[in-house]
GUNUMAR-590414 format. One record per residue: x, y, z of N, C-alpha, C in turn; residue in three letters. Coordinates in steps of 0.1 Angstrom, whole numbers, plus 5000, padded with zeros to 4 digits. Atoms other than C-alpha are relative to their C-alpha. Last residue first. Example, Ala and Ser with C-alpha at 12.3 -4.5 7.8 and 13.67 -1.06 7.14 Angstrom:
499149895000513749895071499250115008SER 500949885000512349555078500950125000ALA 
// end
This chain:
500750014985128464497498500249835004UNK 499549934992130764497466499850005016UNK 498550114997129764237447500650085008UNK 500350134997126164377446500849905006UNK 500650014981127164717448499949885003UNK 498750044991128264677410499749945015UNK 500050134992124564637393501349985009UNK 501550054992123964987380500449915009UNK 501049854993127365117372499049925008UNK 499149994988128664797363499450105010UNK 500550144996125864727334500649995018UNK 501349964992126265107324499849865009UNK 499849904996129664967314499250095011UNK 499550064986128864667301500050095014UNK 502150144994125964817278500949935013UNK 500949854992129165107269499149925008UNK 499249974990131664767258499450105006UNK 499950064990128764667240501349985009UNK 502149994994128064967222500249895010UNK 500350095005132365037210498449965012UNK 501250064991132665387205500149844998UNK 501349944997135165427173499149965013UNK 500449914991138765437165498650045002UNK 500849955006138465107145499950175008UNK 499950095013141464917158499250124988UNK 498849975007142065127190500049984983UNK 499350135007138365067198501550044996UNK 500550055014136765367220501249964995UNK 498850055007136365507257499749934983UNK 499749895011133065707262501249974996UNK 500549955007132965537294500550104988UNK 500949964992135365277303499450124991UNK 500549835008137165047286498750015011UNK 500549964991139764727295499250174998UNK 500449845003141464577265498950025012UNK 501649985004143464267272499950135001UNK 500449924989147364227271498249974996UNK 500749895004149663947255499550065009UNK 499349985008150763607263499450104993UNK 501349935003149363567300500950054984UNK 500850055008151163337322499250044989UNK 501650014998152463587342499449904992UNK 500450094990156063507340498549995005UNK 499850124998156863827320499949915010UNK 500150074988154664147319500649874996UNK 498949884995155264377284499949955014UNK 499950024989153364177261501350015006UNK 498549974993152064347227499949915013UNK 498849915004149464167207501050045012UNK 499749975019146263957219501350125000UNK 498849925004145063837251500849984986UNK 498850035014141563767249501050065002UNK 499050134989139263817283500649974989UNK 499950155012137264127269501149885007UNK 498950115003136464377298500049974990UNK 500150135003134364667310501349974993UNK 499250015008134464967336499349894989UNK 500750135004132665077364500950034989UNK 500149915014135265287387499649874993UNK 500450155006135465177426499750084983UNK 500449955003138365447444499149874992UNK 500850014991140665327468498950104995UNK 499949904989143465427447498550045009UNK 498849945002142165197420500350145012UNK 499649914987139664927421501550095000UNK 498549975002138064877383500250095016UNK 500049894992134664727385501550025003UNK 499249964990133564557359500450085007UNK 499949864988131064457335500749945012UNK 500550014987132164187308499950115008UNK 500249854989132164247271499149915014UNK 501349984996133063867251500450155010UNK 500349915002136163797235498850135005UNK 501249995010136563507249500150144994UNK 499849805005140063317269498350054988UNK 499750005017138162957277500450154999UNK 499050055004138262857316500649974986UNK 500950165004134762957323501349894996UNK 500650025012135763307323499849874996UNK 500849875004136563377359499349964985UNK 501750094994138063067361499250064998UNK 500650125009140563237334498849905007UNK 500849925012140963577351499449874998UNK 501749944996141663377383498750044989UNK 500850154996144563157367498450075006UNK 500750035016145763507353499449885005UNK 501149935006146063627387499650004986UNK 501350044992147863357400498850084998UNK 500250105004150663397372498649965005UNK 499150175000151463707380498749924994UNK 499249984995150364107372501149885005UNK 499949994984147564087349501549995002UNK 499550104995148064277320499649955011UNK 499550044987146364607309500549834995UNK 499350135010145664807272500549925021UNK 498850054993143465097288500349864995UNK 500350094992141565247259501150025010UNK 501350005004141865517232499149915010UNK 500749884998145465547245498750055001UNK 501549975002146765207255499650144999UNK 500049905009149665087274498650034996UNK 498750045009150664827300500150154988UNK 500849885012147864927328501650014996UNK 499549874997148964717358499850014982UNK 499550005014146464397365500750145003UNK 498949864996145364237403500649994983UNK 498550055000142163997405500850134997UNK 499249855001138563967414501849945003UNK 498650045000136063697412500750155000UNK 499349914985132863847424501149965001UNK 499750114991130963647396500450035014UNK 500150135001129063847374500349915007UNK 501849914992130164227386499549864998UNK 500550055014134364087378498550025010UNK 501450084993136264277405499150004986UNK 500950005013139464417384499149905014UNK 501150105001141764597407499049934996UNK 501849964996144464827398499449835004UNK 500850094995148264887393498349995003UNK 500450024987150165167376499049855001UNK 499150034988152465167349499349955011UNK 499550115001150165357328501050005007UNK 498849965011147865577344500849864994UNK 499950125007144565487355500950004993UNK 499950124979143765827374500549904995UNK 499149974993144566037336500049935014UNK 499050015003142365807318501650065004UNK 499650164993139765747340501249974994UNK 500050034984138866147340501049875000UNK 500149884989138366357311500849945007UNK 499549885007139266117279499850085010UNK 498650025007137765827293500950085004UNK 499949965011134565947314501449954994UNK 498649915008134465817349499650004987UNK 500050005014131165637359500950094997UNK 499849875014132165637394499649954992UNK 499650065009130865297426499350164983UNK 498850054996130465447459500349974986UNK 499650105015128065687452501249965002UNK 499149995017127765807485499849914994UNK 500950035011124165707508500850064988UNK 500350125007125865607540499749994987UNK 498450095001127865917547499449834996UNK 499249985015124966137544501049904997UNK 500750155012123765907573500350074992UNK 499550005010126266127599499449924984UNK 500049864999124866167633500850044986UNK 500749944996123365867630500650135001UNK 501249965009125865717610499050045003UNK 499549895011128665777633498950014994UNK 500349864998125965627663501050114991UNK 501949945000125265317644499850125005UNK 500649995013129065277632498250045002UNK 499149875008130665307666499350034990UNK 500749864991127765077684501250074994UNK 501049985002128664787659499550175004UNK 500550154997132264777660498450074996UNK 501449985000134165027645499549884997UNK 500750115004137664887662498650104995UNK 500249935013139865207670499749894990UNK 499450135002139565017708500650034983UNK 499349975009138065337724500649875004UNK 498850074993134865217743501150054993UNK 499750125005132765537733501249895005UNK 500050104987132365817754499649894997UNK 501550014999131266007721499949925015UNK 501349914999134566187718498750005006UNK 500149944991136565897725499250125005UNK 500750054984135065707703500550065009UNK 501550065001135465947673499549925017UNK 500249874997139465997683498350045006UNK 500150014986139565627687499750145002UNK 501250044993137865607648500350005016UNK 501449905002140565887637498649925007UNK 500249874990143465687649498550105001UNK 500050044985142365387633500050085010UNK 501350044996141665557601500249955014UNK 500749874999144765717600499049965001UNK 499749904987146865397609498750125000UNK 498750004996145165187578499750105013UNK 500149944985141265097568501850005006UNK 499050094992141565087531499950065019UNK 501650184993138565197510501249915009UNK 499750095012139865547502499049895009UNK 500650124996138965897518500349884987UNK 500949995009141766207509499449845007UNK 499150085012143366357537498749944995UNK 499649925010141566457570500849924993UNK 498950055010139666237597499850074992UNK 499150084987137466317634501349954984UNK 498649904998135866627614500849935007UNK 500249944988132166497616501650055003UNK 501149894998131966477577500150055010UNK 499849895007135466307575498550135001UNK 498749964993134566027601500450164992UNK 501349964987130865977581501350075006UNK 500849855004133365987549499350005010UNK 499349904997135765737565499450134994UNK 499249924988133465497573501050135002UNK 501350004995131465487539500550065016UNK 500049915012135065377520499050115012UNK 498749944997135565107547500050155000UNK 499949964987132564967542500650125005UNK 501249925003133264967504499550085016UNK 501350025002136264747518499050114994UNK 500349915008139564707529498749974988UNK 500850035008140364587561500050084991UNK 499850065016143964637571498949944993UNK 498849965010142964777604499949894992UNK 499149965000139364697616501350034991UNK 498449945008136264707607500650035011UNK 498949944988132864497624501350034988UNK 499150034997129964477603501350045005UNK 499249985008126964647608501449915001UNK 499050054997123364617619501450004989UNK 499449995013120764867618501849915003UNK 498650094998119364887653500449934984UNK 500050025012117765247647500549895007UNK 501150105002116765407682500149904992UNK 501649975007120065567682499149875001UNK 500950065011122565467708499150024993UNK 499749915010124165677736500049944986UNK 500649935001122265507760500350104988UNK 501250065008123765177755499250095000UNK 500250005014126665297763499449974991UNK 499449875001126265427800500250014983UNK 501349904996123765117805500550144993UNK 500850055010126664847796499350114998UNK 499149955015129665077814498549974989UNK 499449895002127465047847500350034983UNK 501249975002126164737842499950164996UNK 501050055014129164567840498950054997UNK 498949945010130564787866499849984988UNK 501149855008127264647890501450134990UNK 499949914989128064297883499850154997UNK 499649825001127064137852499550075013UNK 500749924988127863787857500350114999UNK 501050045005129563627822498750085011UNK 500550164995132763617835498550014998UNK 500750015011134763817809499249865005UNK 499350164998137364037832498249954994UNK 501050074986135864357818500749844997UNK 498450004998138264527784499849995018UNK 499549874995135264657763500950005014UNK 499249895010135764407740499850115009UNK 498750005001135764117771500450084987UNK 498949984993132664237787501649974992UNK 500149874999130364247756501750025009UNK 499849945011131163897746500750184997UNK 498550055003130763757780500550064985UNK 499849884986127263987784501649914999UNK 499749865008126363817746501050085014UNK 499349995010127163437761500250174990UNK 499150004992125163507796501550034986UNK 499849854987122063637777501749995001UNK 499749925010122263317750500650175008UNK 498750015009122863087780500250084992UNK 499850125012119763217797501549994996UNK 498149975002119363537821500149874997UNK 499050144997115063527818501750014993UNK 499649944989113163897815501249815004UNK 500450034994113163817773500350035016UNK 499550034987114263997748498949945007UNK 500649934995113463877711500349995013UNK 501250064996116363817688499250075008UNK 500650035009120063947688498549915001UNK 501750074997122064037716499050004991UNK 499850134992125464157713499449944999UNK 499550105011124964477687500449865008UNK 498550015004125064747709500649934994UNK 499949885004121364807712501850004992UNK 500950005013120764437719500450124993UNK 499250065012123164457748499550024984UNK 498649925002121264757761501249884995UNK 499849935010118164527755501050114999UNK 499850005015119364277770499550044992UNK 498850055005120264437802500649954985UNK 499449895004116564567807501450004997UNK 500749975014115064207800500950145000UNK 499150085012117364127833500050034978UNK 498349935003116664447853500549874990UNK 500649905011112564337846501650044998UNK 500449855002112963987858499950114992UNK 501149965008114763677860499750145005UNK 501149914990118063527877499350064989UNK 501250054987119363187864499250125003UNK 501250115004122663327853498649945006UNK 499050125004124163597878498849914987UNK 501150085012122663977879501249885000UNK 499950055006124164197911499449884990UNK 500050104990122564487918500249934994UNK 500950125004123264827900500349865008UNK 500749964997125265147918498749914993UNK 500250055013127164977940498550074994UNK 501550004998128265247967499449964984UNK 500349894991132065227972498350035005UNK 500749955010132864907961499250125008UNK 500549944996135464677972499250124993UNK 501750044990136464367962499750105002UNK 499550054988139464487933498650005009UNK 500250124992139364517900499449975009UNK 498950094998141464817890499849845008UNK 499049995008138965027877501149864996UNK 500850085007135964897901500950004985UNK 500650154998137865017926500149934992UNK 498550035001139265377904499749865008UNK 499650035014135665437896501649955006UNK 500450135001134265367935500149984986UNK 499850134995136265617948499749864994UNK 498550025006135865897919500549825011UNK 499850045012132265877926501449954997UNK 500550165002132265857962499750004987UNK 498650064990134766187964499549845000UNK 498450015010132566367935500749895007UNK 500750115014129066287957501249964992UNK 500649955011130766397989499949924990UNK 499950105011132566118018499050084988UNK 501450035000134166418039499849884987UNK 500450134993137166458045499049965004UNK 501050014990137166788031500149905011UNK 499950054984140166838012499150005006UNK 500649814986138666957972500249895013UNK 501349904996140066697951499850105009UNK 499949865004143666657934498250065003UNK 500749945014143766317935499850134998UNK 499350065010146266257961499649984989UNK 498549955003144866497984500649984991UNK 500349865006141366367982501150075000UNK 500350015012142666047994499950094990UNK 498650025004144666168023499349954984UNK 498749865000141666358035500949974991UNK 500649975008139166018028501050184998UNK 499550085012141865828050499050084987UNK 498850005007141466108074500649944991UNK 499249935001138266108079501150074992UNK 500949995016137365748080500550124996UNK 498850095008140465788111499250004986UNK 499049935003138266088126500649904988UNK 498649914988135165888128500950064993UNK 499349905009132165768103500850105009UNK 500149874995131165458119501050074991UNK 501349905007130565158099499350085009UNK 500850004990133464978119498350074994UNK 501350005012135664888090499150015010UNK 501049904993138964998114498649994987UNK 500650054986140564648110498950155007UNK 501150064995140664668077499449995011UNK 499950185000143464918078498749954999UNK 500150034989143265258059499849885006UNK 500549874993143865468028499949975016UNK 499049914991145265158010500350115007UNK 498649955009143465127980501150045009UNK 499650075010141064817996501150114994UNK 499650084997140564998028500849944989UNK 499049944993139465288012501249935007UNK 499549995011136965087991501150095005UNK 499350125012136164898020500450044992UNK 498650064992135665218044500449884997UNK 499349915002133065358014501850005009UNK 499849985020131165068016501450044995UNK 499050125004131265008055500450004984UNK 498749984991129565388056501249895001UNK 499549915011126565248029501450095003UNK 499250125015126164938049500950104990UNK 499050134994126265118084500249954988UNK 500150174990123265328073501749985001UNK 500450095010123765758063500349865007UNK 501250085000123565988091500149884994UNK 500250054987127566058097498349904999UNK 499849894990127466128055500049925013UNK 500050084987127965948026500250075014UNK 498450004996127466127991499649935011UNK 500849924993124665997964501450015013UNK 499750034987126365867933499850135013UNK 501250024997124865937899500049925010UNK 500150024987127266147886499349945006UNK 500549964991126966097847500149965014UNK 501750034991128965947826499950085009UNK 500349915009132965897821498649995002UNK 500550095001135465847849498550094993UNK 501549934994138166077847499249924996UNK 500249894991142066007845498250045006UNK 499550114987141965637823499250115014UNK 501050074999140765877794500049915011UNK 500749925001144066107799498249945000UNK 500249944989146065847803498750135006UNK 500250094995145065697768500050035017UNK 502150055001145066027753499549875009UNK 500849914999148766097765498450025001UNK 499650024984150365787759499250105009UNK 501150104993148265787729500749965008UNK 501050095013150166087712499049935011UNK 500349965019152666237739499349934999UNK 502149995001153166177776499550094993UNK 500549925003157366097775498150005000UNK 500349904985158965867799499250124997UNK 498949894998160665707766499450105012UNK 499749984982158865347767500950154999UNK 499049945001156965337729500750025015UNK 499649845001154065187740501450024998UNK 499649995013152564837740500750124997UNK 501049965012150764897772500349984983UNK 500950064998153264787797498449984993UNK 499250164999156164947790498749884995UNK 500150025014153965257785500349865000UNK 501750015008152465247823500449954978UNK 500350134998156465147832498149994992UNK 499950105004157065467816499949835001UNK 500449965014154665707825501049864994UNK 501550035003155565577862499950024987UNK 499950114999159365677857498749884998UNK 499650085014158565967842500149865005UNK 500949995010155966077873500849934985UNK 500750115002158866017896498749984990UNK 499850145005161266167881499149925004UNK 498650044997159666497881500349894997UNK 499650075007156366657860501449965005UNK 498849955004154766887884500449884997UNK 499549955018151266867881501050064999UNK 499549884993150666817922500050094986UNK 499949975017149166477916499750134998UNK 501149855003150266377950500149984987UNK 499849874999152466047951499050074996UNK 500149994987151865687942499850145010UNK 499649874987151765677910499249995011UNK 498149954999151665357892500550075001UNK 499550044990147965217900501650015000UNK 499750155010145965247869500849975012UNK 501150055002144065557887500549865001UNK 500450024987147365717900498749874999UNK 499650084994148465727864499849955014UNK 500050125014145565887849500849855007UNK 501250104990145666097885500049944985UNK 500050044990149066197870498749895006UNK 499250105001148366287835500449905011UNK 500650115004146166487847500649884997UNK 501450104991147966637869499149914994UNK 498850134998150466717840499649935012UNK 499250175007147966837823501149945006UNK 500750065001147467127844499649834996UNK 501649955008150467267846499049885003UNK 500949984986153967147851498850094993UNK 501149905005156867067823499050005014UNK 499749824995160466957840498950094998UNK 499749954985159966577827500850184997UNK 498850084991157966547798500650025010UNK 499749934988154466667783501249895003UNK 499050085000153166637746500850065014UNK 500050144990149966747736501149935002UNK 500549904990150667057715500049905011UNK 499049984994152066807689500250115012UNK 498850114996149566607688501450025004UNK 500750084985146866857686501249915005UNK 499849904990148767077660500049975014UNK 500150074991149266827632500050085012UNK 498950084989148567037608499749965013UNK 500449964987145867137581500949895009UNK 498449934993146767247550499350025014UNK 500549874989144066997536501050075006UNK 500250054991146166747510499650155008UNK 501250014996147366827477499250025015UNK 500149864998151266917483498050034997UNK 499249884993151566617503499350194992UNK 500950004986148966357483500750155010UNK 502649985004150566427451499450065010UNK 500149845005154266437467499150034997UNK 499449894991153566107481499350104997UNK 501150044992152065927450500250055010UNK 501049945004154866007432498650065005UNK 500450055016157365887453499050104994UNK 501449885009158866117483500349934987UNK 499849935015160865817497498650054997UNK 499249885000160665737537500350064984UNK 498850035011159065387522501250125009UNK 499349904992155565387545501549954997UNK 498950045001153665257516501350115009UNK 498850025012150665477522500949905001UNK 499650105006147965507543500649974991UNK 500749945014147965907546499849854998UNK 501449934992149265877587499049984988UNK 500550084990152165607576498350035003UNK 500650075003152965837546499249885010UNK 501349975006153066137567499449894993UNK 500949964990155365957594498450064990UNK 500750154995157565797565498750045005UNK 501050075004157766147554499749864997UNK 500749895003158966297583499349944984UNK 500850024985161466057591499150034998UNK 500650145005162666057552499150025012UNK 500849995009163366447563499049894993UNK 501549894993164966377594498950004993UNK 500750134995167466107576498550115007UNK 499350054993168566387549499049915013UNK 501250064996166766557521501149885010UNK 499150164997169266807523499249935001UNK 500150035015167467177512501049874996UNK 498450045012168067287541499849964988UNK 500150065012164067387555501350014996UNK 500349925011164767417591500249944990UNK 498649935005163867177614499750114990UNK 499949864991160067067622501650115002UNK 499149965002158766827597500350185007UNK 499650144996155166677603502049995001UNK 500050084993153066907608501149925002UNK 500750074999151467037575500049925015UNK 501349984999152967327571499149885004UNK 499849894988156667177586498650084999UNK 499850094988156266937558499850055012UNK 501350045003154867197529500249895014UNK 500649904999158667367538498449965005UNK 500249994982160367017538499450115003UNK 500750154988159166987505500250035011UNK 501150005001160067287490499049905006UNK 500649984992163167227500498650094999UNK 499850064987163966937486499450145011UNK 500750094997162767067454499949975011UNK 501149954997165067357457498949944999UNK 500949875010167767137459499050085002UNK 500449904991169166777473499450114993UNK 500549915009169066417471500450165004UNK 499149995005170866197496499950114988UNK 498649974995168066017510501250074992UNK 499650084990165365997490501150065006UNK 499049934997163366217460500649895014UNK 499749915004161266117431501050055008UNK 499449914994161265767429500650135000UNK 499249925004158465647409501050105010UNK 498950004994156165467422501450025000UNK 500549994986152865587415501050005008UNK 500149864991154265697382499750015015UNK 501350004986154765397365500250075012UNK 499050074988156465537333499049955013UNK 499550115003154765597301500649905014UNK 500950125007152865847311500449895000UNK 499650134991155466047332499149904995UNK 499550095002155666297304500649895012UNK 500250055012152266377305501349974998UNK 501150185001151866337339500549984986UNK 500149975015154466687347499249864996UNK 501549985004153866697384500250014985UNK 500750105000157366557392498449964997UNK 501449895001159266827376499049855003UNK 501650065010162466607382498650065004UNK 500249905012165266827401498749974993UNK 500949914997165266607432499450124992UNK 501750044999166166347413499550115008UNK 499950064985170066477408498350014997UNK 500449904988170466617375499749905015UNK 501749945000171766347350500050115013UNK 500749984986175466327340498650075000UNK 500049804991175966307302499749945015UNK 501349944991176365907295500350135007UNK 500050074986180165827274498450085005UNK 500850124999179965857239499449955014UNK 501449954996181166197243499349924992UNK 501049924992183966117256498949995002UNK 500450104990184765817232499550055013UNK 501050075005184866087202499249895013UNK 500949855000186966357223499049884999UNK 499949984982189866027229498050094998UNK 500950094993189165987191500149985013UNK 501650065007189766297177499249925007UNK 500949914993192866347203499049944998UNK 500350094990194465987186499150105011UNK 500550125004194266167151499149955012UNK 501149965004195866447163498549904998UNK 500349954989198566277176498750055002UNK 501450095002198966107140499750045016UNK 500350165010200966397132498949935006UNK 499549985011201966657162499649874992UNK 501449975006199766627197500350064983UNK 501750094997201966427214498950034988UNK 500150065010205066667209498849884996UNK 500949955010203766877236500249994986UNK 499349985014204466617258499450084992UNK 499450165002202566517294501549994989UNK 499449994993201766917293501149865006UNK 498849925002200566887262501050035012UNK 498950125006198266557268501450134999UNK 499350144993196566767295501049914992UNK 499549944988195867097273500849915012UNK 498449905005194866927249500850065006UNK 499050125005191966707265501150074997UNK 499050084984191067027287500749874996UNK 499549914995190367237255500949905011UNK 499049985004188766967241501150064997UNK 499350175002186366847259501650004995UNK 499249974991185667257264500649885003UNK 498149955001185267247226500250045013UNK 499250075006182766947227500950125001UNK 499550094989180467127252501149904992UNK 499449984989180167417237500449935006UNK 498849995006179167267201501150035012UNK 499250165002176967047225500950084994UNK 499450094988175267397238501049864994UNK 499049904994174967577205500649945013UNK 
// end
């Protein structure tokens, strides 16, 4: 009924046009020439719907197609799609206009930003893979980040902090009054300038958190105050480190505690936002001798460990390496002797946690060492070091301890990207950890202490065919083949196949792998494997023969292989095949091996 409709309004409007041209035109063989004008119409391509229309959760008929990447909506798109999207955007955080129904530059903005956060192909196009993750995903928004965000004209609390953050580092000068004017932006931005940072004057995200950790020094008080009684050394201390930030000249270091000490301790406590006493209190020689020892400089309010060089022995030395030892630096048995191996972990230590890297652990060195070595489990269980773009089993392990203790949301894979990074400074900053969004040793011994469920997932699925491995493992899409026998591993995209997966590799260099991999003879033979797919490990098995269709050119590879996982079965013979199941369980059990 529709096509008969749509041929007689073709031809309504063809006739109607040539008649007014001539309405002798359409007499005799005029008719004729209509016919086929109509004919060549509607040979021509219907107009499609605009992409935002495509029911993008429909799998079954995106089978065929490679779904992951599949452009569902971009720039320029528009509809009730579009805004249903921007709607789930604005729940989630990340889109804050109103829902138009224009997927326009804002909109890509917004989901670059989610895919960036989600490890994804940060594209600005809602692909398949996107939208999945988007309307899946914890409906839990970005609240913190966007609550945290202070610029010029705001005032409050935070914006003192933000202040003594920057007073600390040395680029406010001024009271830290928590009124947000020019001078505070201008500071904020030479601090960003100068840190890698975005420079817009604004104290958002990790302009924000970073200031904000700078602002208060972390640990326990364990500075005693300075009063008229106290000695000459511990009074000269306190008028060096006042000296040194510019509170008062050297020339008054008299290790008397007069008016002018005083008043440089007045003017100090003003411009941090302490209680005015002028007095040298426990708070007022704490904060003095963190912002010193902050920014370097000779003076030291009241050291609170003695200084350790090479060469020196004893009980504070053995006590040093075992707080290195604890944190992964120091390896072996301690001894009270400061040795080359000593001096080499304490140069090690100092320059990840961001200490000029001279090997003598002065009392700052000692300080940070002690303050983090306490917050260590007994356990010394050692771990390898992750950062970004690792991807790993590791990996996998980290973001479920991170996900248990609530520092990461969205789904866990085995890629360490932005959201994991962010989430492990979050983590260290919580624990009064170095934040570096490195899980270095002391990250991972105290996640997993307060998180060892997280070490003991089943990292490596037995998927089911027909339930499970066949809809994840779609066709089109891409995967990982780690061979359990050798630990070769190479890149294939799933060609076709219903009873199985029918796959390819993907170039040339990953057929050259397949084939060392197999001794450099194609076989028939069942091999266990481990199939890596959306950061997911799935046992699987192989045959190394390519045979019949091929739908990958330039790969070297003349045909596809058959790839099966449980409960999958023979296209040929539609039945179970026993030693593709023997591989199978084979992966299961023994994967870890290539994995770890």
């Amino acid at each position: 009924m529709m096509i008969k409709k749509y041929l007689c309004n073709i031809y309504v409007t063809i006739r109607n046009f040539f008649r007014r041209l001539n309405p002798n035109l359409l007499k005799g063989t005029g008719v004729l020439f209509l016919a086929g004008v109509i004919i060549c119409v509607c040979l021509l391509p219907v107009p499609q719907k605009a992409a935002s229309s495509l029911n993008y959760l429909d799998e079954e008929s995106m089978d065929s197609l490679d779904a992951g990447a599949m452009v569902v909506m971009e720039i320029g798109a528009n509809g009730s799609e579009v805004v249903k999207l921007q709607k789930r955007l604005n729940q989630l955080g990340y889109y804050t206009e109103h829902a138009s129904g224009v997927y326009d530059v804002k909109t890509a903005s917004a989901v670059n930003e989610f895919q960036r956060q989600n490890e994804l192909s940060a594209t600005g196009k809602a692909d398949y893979t996107t939208l999945d993750m988007i309307y899946n995903q914890e409906n839990t928004a970005r609240t913190s980040q966007l609550e945290q965000s202070y610029e010029y004209g705001d005032c409050g609390e935070e914006v003192a902090l933000i202040q003594r953050g920057l007073a600390v580092a040395g680029y406010f000068k001024l009271e830290c009054d928590g009124m947000f004017g020019l001078a505070t932006k201008s500071a904020v931005m030479s601090f960003q300038s100068d840190n890698g940072l975005l420079s817009n004057g604004r104290a958002s995200g990790e302009t924000f958190e970073l200031l904000s950790e700078i602002a208060q020094p972390a640990g326990i008080n364990s500075y005693a105050a300075v009063m008229a009684q106290s000695s000459e050394k511990e009074i000269m201390a306190v008028q060096q480190a006042l000296a040194d930030l510019g509170y008062m000249s050297a020339e008054n270091l008299t290790g008397y505690l007069g008016s002018i000490t005083q008043n440089a301790l007045e003017s100090f406590q003003k411009q941090y936002g302490l209680t005015q006493t002028g007095e040298a209190d426990q708070d007022t020689v704490q904060f003095l001798n963190y912002i010193v020892e902050y920014r370097g400089i000779g003076g030291s309010a009241q050291p609170k460990y003695a200084t350790l060089n090479p060469g020196d022995s004893g009980e504070a030395v053995q006590d040093m390496q075992e707080a290195l030892k604890k944190l992964g630096y120091f390896s072996g048995t301690t001894t009270d002797y400061f040795g080359d191996k000593t001096e080499e972990a304490l140069r090690n230590f100092q320059a990840y946690v961001g200490l000029s890297d001279t090997g003598i652990a002065n009392s700052r060195t000692q300080d940070k060492l002690f303050t983090l070595a306490s917050k260590m489990p007994s356990t010394l269980k050692s771990y390898k070091l992750l950062e970004q773009e690792d991807e790993s089993v590791a990996v996998r392990r980290l973001q479920t301890g991170l996900k248990t203790l609530g520092y990461f949301s969205g789904n866990v894979t085995s890629y360490f990207g932005s959201k994991t990074y962010d989430s492990v400074r979050k983590f260290q900053r919580a624990k009064g950890l170095t934040v570096t969004g490195k899980a270095d040793i002391a990250t991972q011994r105290l996640l997993f202490s307060l998180a060892p469920e997280a070490e003991d997932i089943e990292v490596i699925e037995k998927l089911k065919w027909f339930n499970d491995a066949k809809n994840l493992f779609k066709i089109g899409t891409t995967a990982k083949i780690i061979d359990v026998n050798t630990g070769y591993s190479f890149t294939v995209k799933r060609t076709g196949g219903y009873y199985h997966a029918d796959v390819e590799p993907v170039s040339a260099s990953d057929t050259a792998v397949m084939k060392k991999m197999l001794g450099g003879n194609w076989s028939w033979n069942r091999r266990p494997i481990i199939v890596v797919y959306n950061g997911r490990y799935l046992a699987a098995s192989m045959n190394g023969m390519p045979h019949s269709f091929d739908k990958i050119s330039g790969n070297n590879f003349s045909g596809h292989f058959c790839v099966h996982f449980a409960g999958s079965k023979t296209h040929g013979s539609n039945r179970v095949d026993e030693a593709h199941q023997a591989a199978v369980e084979k992966a299961y059990a023994n994967g870890y091996k290539v994995l770890d």
